[in-house]
Phi, psi and omega in degrees: 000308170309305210287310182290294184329282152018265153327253228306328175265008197252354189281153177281129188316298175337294200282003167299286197267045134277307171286349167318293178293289187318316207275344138330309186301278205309289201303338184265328172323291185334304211281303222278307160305304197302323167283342177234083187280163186080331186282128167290158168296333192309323198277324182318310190264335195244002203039056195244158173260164182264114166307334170241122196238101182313147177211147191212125181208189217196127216233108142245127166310148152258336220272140189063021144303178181272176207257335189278026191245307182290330180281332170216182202246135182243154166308054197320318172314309190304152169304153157324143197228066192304128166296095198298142171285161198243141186267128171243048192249136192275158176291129170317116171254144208299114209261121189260159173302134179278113180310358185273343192265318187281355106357288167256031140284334165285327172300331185272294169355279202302343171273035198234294182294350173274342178264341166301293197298345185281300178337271181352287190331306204277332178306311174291325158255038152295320195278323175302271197331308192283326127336229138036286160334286164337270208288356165295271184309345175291298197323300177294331178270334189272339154260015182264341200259277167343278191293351165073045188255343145245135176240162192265158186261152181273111151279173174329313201270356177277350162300105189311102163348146163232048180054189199238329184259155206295349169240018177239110163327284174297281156149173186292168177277348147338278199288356171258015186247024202229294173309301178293335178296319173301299184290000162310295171309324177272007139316322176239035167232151210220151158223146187289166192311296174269048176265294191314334200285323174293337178099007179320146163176127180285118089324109167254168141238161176206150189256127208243119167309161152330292189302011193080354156256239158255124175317279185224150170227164151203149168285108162260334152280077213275186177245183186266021177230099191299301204307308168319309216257327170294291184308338159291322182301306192308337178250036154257301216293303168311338175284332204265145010279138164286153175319150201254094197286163151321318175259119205284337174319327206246011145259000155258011153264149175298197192212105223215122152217138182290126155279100180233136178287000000 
């Protein structure tokens, strides 16, 4: 035992710190590979990479993952979450009236006042037209009277009153200048057939100037016929100047004569 101890303190100082030092080398290689796994000596000494290198790795499907597994990073350990489903119902819209109908509800409208105004229209030139007929035929009777190739038959109302009072046969002289004025008047007053057929009948008074002519006329009874009432007015006017009486006194009364067809 002295004897190796001996040998062992008898080794040359040089191979002393030679094994010293390797065993430096070595012992730091270790501690150094150990921190840096993967690295070879080849490369440690020589910087050369090692032609064969284990590689370990792990193959994951992406394909149906969930988009939050890819887009963020989760927690495995937290519990499971069901994920509220998303309404895929488009939002309801408010339902407005479709323009082709409030469209014709104005197309009707407006043909509806447009159809008013044509009535209106066409009324009144029934009545000019009828008019106007009227003073056509007075116009033709009145000169069928004249050349005396027709004469009108005497109605009732072209007849001389045969007065109001109780001793006169005939009648005042009021009531015979009332008769010419009346057959004056039906010379130029006309009514169409069927008018004549209704029963018409006008009351008027008038009032006479000196010269005969008419002062004032008014309808105080009219009949059920505006045409009818017209036509009266229209053959006094057309009738003056009237005869002039002798007694100048019965043109300062009013003069009231009846139409009856």
């Amino acid at each position: 035992m002295e004897m190796a101890s001996n040998q062992f303190l008898n080794i040359p100082k040089p191979a002393l710190i030679a094994s010293l030092v390797f065993h430096l080398v070595l012992g730091g290689t270790v501690i150094f590979m150990s921190a840096n796994e993967g690295t070879s000596l080849a490369e440690l000494f020589f910087g050369k990479k090692s032609e064969i290198s284990a590689q370990s790795f792990v193959q994951v499907d992406v394909v149906g993952l969930p988009d939050q597994l890819i887009n963020e990073k989760i927690n495995p350990l937290l519990p499971e979450v069901a994920k509220p489903e998303t309404s895929t119902q488009k939002p309801v819209e408010a339902k407005t009236a479709p323009k082709d109908v409030m469209e014709d509800a104005l197309t009707k409208m407006k043909k509806e006042k447009t159809s008013e105004k044509r009535k209106e229209k066409e009324q009144e030139q029934a009545l000019r037209e009828a008019l106007e007929e009227a003073k056509r035929e007075q116009a033709l009777k009145g000169l069928q009277s004249k050349s005396g190739t027709t004469g009108r038959g005497k109605i009732k109302g072209n007849m001389l009153s045969e007065g109001t009072s109780s001793s006169g046969i005939v009648g005042t002289a009021k009531d015979k200048y009332v008769g010419v004025l009346t057959e004056s008047i039906k010379q130029q007053f006309n009514i169409f057939s069927w008018q004549q057929k209704k029963g018409l009948m006008a009351e008027v008074k008038l009032m006479l100037l000196p010269n005969g002519r008419v002062k004032w006329r008014k309808i105080v009874k009219p009949s059920r016929d505006i045409l009818y009432d017209s036509a009266v007015l229209q053959a006094i006017d057309d009738a003056q100047p009237f005869p002039v009486p002798e007694d100048r006194g019965l043109l300062e009364d009013e003069i009231t004569i009846n139409f009856k067809p």
